[in-house]
C-alpha positions as CSV (number, residue, x, y, z in Angstrom):
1,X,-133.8,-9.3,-77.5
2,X,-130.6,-8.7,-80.1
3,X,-133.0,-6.3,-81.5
4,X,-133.7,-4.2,-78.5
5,X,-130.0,-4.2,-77.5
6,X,-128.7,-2.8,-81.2
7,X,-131.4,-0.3,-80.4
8,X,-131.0,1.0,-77.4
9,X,-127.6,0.0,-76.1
10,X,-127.2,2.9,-73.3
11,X,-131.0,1.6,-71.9
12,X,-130.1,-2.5,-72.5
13,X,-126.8,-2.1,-70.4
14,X,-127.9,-0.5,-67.6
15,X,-130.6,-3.3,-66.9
16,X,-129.7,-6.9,-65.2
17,X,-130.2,-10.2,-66.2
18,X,-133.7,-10.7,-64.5
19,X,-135.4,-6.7,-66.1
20,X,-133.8,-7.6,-69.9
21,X,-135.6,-10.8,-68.9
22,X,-138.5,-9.4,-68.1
23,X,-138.7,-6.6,-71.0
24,X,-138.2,-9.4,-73.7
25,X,-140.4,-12.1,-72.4
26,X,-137.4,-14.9,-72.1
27,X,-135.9,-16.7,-69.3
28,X,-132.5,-15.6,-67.8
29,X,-130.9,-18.8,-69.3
30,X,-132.2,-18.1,-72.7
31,X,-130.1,-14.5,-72.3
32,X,-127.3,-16.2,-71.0
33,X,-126.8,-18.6,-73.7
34,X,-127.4,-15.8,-76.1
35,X,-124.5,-13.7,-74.6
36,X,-122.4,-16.9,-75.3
37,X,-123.5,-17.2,-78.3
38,X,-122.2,-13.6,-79.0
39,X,-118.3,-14.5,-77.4
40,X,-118.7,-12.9,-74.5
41,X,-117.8,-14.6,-70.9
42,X,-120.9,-13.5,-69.2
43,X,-123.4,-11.2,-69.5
44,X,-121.8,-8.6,-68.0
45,X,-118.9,-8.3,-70.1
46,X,-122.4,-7.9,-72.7
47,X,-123.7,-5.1,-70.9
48,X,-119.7,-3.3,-70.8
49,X,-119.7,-3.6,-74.4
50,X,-123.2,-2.4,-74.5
51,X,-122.0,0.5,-72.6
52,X,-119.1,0.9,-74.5
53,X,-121.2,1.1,-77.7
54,X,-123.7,3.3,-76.5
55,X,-120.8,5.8,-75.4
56,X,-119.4,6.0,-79.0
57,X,-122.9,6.6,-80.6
58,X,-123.3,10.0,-77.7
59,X,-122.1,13.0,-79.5
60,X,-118.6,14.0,-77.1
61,X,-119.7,16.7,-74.4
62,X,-117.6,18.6,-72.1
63,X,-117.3,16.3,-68.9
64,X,-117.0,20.0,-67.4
65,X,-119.2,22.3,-68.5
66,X,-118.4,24.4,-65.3
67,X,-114.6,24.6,-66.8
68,X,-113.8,26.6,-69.9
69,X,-110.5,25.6,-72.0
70,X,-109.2,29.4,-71.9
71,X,-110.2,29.3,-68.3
72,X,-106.1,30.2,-65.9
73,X,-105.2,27.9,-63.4
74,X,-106.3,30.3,-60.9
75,X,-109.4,30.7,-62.3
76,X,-109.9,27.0,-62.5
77,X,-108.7,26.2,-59.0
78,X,-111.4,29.0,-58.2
79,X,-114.0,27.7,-59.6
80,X,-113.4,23.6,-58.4
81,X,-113.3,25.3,-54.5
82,X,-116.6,27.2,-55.0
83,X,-118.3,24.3,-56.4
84,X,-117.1,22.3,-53.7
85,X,-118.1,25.1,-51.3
86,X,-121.5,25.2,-52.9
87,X,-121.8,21.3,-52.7
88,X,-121.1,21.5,-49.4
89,X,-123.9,24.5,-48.3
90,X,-126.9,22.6,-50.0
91,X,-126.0,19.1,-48.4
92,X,-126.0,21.3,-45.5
93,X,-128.4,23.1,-45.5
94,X,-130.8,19.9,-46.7
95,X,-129.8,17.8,-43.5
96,X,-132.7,17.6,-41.3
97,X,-132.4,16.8,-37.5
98,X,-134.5,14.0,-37.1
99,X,-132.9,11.9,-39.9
100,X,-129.5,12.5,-37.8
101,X,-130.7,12.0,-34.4
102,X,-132.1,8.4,-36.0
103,X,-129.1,7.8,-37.6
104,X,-126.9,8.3,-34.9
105,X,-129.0,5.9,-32.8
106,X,-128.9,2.9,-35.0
107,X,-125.3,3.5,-35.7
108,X,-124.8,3.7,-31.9
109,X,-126.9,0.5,-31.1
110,X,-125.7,-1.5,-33.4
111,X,-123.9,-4.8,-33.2
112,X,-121.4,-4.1,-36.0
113,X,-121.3,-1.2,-38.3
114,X,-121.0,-2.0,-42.1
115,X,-119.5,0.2,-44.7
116,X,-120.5,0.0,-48.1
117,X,-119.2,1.7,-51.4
118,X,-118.0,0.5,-54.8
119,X,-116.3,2.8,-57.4
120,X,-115.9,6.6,-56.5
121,X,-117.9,5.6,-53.8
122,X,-115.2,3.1,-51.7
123,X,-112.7,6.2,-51.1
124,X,-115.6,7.6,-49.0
125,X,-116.7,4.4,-47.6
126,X,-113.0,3.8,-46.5
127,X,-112.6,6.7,-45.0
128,X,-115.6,6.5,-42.8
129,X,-114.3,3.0,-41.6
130,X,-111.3,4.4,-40.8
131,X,-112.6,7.5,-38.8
132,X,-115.2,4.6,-36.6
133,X,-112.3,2.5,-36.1
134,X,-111.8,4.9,-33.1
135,X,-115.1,4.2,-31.4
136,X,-115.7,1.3,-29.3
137,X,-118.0,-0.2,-32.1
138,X,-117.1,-2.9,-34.3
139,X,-116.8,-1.7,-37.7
140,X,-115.7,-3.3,-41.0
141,X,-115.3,-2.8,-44.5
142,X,-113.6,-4.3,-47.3
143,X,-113.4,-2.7,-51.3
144,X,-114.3,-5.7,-53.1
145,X,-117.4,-6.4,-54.3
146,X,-117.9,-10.2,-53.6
147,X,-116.6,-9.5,-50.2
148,X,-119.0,-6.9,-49.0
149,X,-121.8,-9.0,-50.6
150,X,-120.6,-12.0,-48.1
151,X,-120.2,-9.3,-45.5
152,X,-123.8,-8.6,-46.2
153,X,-125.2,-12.0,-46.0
154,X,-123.5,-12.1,-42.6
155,X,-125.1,-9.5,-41.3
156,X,-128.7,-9.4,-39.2
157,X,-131.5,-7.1,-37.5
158,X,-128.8,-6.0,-34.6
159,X,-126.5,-4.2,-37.2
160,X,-125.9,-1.5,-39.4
161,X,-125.1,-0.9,-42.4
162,X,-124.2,2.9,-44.4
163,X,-124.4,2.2,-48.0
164,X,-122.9,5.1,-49.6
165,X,-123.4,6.0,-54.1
166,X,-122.9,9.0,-55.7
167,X,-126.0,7.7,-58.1
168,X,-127.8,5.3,-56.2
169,X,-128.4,3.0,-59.1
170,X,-124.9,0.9,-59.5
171,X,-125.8,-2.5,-60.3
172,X,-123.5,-4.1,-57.3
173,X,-124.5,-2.0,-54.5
174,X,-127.8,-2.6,-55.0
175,X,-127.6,-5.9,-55.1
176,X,-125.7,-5.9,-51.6
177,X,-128.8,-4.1,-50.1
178,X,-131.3,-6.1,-51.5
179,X,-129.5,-8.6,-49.5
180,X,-129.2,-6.6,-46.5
181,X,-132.8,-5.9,-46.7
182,X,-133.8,-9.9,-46.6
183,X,-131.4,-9.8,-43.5
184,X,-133.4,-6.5,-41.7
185,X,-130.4,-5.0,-41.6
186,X,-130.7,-1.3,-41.0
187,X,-129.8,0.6,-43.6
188,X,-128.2,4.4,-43.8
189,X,-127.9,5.2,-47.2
190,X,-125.8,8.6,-48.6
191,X,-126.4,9.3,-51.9
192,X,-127.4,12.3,-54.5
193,X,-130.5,10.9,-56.0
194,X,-133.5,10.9,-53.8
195,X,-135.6,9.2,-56.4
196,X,-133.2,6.4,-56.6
197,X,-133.8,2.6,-55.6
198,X,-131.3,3.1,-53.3
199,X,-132.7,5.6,-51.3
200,X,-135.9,4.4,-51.2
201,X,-134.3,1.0,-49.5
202,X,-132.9,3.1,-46.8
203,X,-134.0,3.3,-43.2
204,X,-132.0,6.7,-43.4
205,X,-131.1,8.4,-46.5
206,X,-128.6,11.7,-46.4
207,X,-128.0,13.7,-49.7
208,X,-125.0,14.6,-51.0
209,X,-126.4,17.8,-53.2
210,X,-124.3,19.5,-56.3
211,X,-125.1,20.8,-59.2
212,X,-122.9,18.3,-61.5
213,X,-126.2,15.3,-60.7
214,X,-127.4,17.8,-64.1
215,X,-125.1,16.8,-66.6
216,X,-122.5,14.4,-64.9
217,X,-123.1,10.7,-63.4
218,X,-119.9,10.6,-61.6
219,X,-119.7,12.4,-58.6
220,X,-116.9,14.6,-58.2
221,X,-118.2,17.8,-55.9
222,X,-120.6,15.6,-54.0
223,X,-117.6,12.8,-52.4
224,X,-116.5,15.9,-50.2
225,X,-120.2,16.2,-49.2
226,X,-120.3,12.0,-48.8
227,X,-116.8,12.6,-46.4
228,X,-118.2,15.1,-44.7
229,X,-122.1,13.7,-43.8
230,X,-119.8,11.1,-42.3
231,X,-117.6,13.3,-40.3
232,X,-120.7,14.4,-39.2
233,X,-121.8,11.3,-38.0
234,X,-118.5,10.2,-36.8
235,X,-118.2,13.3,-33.9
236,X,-122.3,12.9,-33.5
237,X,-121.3,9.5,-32.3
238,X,-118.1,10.4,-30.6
239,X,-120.1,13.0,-28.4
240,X,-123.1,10.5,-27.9
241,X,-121.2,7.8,-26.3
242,X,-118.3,10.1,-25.0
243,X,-117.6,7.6,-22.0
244,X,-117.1,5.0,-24.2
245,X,-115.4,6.5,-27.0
246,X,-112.5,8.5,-24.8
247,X,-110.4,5.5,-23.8
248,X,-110.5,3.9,-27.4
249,X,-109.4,7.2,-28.9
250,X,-107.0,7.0,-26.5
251,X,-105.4,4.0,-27.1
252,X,-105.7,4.5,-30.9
253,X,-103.6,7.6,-31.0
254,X,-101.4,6.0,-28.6
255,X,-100.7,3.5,-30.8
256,X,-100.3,5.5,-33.8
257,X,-97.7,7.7,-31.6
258,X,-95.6,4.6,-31.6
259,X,-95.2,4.4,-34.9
260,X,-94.0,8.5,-35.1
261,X,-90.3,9.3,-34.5
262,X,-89.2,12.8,-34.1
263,X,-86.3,13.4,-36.9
């Protein structure tokens, strides 16, 4: 096990508890006493180290490629919009009718409407929660990680949930739908990996395309294509269940008028 992780540190600390268990034929507990052993809290403060390691053994790259260092400011503001534009066209053009019209039902029938997104990820997740919030559904969403695993637990067959990562593999989120998957939750998943565990757990599964998924794991181009499937989603909704939706809109900017004064 120590020898597979001095090895291949970038591999080792991308893996939970249960695969380094499986891939060195030891129990979890055998790993977690090991990590101990090695003066770290839990295992994974092991696999941040791990991480941490593996980064300082990569040769430094560009973290973008697209951007030259003689590049003007003009130029450089030129080139962020037309990746962004780009980003935007391919997510577009990659959206397929059926997927929204399914979508748009379970969001519409459900019970209670989940958001979840961790990292990069929760600034896109938020701001889907805060566009449903004026809908007559019953939406929720929290940043932290224990809390939307509890939020998941909670939830059943009558709900939804849209699971949104820019790579579809973080350790977390996936964790939160395997346990909205033993729940039958349904799942709408937006992410920029199609091959990804993640997407192959969703009900639903929108991608957020760019060109950066080729040489960077963050996603930077493709949260304005995560914002923008759910805008979609938001005014498919809104114009789905019109009746319903006008007097909560209503109210909703109502209230928010109160809190305007003119200077």
């Amino acid at each position: 096990m120590a020898q597979l992780a001095l090895d291949n540190p970038a591999v080792v600390s991308e893996m939970t508890i249960k695969e380094l268990a499986s891939a060195t034929g030891v129990s979890t507990a055998t790993i977690s006493r090991f990590v101990k052993r090695m003066d770290y809290s839990n295992y994974r403060e092991f696999t941040m180290a791990l991480a941490h390691t593996a980064a300082e053994m990569t040769p430094q790259q560009n973290s973008f490629p697209e951007l030259a260092e003689g590049d003007s400011l003009a130029t450089i503001a030129n080139k962020t919009f037309r990746f962004s534009i780009n980003s935007l066209r391919a997510t577009n053009e990659a959206l397929n009718e059926d997927d929204l019209a399914r979508a748009v039902i379970k969001i519409i029938n459900a019970k209670t409407v989940a958001f979840f997104g961790l990292g990069g990820s929760a600034v896109a997740a938020l701001d889907g929660y805060h566009k449903f919030l004026r809908t007559p559904l019953n939406v929720t969403y929290h940043p932290d990680y224990d809390i939307q695993l509890m939020q998941a637990a909670r939830m059943t067959a009558q709900d939804c949930a849209i699971v949104i990562s820019h790579s579809g593999r973080n350790h977390e989120t996936l964790e939160i739908v395997r346990e909205l998957k033993r729940n039958g939750v349904a799942i709408i998943v937006i992410t920029s990996y199609s091959g990804s565990e993640l997407a192959q757990a969703a009900a639903v599964t929108f991608l957020s395309l760019t060109d950066e998924v080729k040489y960077r794991s963050e996603g930077m181009y493709s949260l304005i294509s995560q914002m923008t499937i759910l805008d979609s989603l938001f005014m498919m909704t809104v114009l789905r269940s019109s009746s319903r939706t006008k007097p909560v809109l209503t109210r909703v900017r109502d209230v928010i008028e109160q809190t305007r004064y003119d200077s």
